[in-house]
N, C-alpha and C positions, 0 to 999 in steps of 0.2 A: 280464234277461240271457238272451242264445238263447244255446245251446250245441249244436256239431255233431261228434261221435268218430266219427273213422275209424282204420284200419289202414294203415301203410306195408308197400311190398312186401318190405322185408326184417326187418317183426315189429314196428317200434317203434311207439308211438302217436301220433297227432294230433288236438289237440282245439280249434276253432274257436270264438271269441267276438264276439259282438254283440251291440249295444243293440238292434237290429233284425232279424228274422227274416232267416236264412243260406238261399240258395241258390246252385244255377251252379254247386255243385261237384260235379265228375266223380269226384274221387277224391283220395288220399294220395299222392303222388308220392316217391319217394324217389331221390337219386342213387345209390343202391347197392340191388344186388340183393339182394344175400346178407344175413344176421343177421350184428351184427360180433361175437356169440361173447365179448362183453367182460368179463373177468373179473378186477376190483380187486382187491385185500386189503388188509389195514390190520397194522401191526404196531407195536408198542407200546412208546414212548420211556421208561425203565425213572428217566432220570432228571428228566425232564420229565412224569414221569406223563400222557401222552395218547397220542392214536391219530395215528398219519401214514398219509394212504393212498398205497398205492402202483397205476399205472397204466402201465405204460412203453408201452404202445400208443398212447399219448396223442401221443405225439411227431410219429407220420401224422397226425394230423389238419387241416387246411388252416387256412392261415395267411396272411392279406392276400392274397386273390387278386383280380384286376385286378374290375371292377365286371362287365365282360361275363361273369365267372364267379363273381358273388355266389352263394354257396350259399340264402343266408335271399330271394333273391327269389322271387317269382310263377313258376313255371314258361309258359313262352310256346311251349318248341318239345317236343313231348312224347318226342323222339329225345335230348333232353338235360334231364331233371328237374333240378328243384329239390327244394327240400324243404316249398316252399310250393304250393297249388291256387292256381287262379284260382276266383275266388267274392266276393261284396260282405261278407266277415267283416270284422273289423278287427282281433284279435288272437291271435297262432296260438302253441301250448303246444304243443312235441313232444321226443320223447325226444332226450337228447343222444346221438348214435351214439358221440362217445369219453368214456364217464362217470368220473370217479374214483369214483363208485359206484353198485351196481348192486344191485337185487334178487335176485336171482337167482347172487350170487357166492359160489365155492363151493371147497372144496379150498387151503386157503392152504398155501405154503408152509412146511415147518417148519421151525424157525432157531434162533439163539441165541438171541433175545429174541420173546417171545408172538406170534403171530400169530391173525388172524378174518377172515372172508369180511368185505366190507366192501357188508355189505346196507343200501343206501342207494338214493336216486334223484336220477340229475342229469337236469334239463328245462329247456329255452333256450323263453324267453317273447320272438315275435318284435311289438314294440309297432304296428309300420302294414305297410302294405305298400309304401310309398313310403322308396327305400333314402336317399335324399335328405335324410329328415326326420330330427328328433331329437326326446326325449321333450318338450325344452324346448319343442319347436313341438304338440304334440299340444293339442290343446282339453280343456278341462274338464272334460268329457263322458266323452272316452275317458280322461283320467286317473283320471275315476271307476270305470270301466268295469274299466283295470287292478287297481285294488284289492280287487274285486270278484273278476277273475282268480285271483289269490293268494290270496282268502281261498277259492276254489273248489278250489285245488288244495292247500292247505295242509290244507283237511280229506278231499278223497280220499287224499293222503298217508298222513295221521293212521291213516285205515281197514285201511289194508295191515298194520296189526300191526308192523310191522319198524321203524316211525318214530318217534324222539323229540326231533327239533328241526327245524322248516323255514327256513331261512333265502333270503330272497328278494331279488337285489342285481344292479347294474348295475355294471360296469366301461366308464370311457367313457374313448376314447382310448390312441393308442400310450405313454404313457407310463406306462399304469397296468396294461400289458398286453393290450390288447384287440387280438385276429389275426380278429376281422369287422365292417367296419364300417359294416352295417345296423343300426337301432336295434334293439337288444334289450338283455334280461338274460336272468339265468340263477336256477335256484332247486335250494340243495341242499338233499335232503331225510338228515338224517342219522339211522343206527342209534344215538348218544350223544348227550348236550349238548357240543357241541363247549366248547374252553375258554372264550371271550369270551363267549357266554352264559352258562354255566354259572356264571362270577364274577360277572356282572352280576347273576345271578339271584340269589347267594347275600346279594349286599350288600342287595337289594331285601328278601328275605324278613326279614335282618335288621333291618331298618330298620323291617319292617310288625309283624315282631311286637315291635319298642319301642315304636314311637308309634300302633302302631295305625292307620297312613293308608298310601297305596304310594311310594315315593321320590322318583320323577320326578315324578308329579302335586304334590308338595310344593316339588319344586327350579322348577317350572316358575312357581307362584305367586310363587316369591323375583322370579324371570327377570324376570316382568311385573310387578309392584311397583318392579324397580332399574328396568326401564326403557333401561338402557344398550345391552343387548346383542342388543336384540330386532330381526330382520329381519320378520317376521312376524307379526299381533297380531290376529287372527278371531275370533267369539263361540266357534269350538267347537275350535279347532288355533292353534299358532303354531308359529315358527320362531327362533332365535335361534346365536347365537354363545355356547358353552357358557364359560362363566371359567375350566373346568377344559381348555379346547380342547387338543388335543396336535396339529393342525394349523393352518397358517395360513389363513383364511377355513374352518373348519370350521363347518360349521351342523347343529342336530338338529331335525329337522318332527317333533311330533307330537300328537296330540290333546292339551286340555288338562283333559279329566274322563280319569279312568279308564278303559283300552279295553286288555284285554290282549292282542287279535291282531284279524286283521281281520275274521273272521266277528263281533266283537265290534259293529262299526262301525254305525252305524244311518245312514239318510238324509243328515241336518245334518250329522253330521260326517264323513261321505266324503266331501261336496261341500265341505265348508271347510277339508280334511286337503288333499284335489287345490289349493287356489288357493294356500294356504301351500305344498304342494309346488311349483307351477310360478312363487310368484315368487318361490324361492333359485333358481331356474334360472334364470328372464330376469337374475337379477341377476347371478349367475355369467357369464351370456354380454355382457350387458350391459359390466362391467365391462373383459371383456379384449377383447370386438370380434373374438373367433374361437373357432373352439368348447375350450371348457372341461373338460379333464379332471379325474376322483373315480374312487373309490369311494362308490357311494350302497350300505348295505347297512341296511335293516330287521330291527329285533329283536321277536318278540313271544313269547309265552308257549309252553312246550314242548307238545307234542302227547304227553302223557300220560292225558289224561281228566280230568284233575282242573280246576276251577277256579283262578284267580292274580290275586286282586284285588292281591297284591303287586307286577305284573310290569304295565309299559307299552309299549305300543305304539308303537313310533319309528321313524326312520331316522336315522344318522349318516351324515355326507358326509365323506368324508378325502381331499380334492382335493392333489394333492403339491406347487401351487406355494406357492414361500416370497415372493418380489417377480417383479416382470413380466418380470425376466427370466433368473431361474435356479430352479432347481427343487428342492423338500425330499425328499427322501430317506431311507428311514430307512437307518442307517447304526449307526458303535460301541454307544453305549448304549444305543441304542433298540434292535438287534436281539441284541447281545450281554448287556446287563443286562436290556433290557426298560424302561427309563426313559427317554420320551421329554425330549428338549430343545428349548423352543419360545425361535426367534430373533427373534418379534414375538408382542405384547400380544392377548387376544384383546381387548379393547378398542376398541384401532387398527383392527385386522381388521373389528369391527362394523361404523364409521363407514365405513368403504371399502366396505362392502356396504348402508350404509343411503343412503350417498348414490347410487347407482342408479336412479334412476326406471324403473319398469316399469308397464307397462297391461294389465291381465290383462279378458279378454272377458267380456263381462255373461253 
């Protein structure tokens, strides 16, 4: 993997990735001059016990602007930047200009309930340069390439001292929220364990020190023994329909030996984590014949130093449709109690994703 850092003209960073040695590039382009000065804070839910960041700057941030004013494209007229060089790279990691968290944030407000700077880091991972494409069309290669990304930036993260969870995740589509729709994601790096880690992590450690093995590498053996639910079934990764799904066509890719994050990963299994990963995606696309929105978001082990042979390396997909054509939502119980209600079987949901035929490239 070649790696190229540069500086943008108003301070943030940019850091280029290829399989193949980087040049052609003149420089970091930014559409803004100035530093955006962005200063989050977090303040503390007294009866939810966690942190909510606050950002209200967030609001300017640009939102579905026509293609001729893509921000994440290739800068072509240098009187109007982008935020991307021209150069033969293929994957560019640069600082988010409106973050809900910042290194550097300072002075919180004082109020009735706790406040803290909210020293974190938000970074937009843009996947090609072609605004066209989607992750589901990237080759093998580069989806290798990306994992490889994230485990690069998950431990520069780590080193900052301020980090104790990276979480690395794509929102695809207007109905899941997404205001750009070049392919990318996004990676927060947070000062806590946010909550949905942080339970995941506890049920895990639980579970390793009763049986002595880690949870998911155990659930994943059940997975492939039933047989029912599996979309995916490789020497070294699969993919399946969880029986506990809280979505409809929900699917979880992840190795199937123990891998607590991605610096974890060796050769065989990025290259067979990437094919399990892109065939839920031909199958996702496959299935509805137009592109397919989720939530794809990746879980691995905190960025604490310590080792986590308790903790696995995954992603969860929580695509919101419920049938072809109305759409799941969370709504009463699931945002007021917190107890999702699923209106189809993950079962059903498998067989509607196993009968998909996909071809994935030698």
């Amino acid at each position: 993997m070649h790696i190229l850092e540069l500086d943008k003209p108003d301070g943030r960073k940019l850091a280029l990735y290829s399989r193949t040695p980087i040049d052609h590039v003149a420089g970091a382009p930014s559409p803004f001059a100035e530093p955006a000065n962005a200063n989050p804070h977090l303040r503390w839910h007294p009866l939810r016990g966690e942190w909510i960041t606050y950002a209200a700057f967030r609001q300017n941030r640009t939102f579905q602007p026509p293609p001729q004013y893509n921000p994440l494209a290739v800068t072509t007229d240098p009187a109007a930047p982008t935020e991307l060089p021209q150069g033969n790279y293929e994957i560019a990691v640069f600082d988010n200009r409106f973050p809900s968290l910042a290194l550097d944030s300072h002075d919180p407000p004082q109020l009735t309930v706790q406040t803290a700077p909210a020293n974190g880091k938000c970074e937009v991972v843009v996947f090609t340069q072609d605004p066209g494409s989607a992750l589901n069309m990237l080759d093998l290669g580069r989806i290798e390439l990306l994992f490889q990304v994230w485990a690069d930036r998950t431990t520069r993260l780590a080193q900052t001292g301020q980090i104790k969870y990276v979480l690395p995740f794509e929102n695809r589509g207007v109905e899941v929220g997404v205001t750009l729709h070049h392919p990318h994601g996004q990676i927060y790096a947070y000062p806590f364990m946010p909550p949905v880690p942080a339970r995941m992590l506890s049920q895990e450690q639980a579970f390793f020190e009763k049986n002595g093995r880690p949870l998911l590498p155990d659930l994943v053996r059940k997975e492939i023994d039933a047989g029912v639910r599996m979309i995916y079934h490789g020497p070294h990764a699969c993919a399946f329909v969880p029986a506990c799904a809280r979505y409809p066509y929900e699917v979880w890719v992840t190795p199937i030996g123990q891998v607590q994050d991605f610096a974890s990963l060796d050769d065989a299994q990025r290259a067979d984590l990437a094919r399990a990963l892109k065939t839920v995606l031909l199958k996702y696309e496959g299935m509805w014949q137009r592109p397919f929105p989720y939530l794809m978001a990746w879980y691995q082990a905190p960025t604490d130093g310590k080792t986590h042979p308790e903790t696995q390396l995954h992603t969860q997909f929580s695509p919101p449709y419920r049938t072809r054509d109305r759409l799941k939502f969370l709504a009463g119980t699931e945002l007021g109690a917190g107890m999702f209600a699923m209106d189809a079987l993950p079962e059903e949901k498998a067989a509607d994703l196993q009968a998909v035929n996909v071809t994935l490239e030698d």
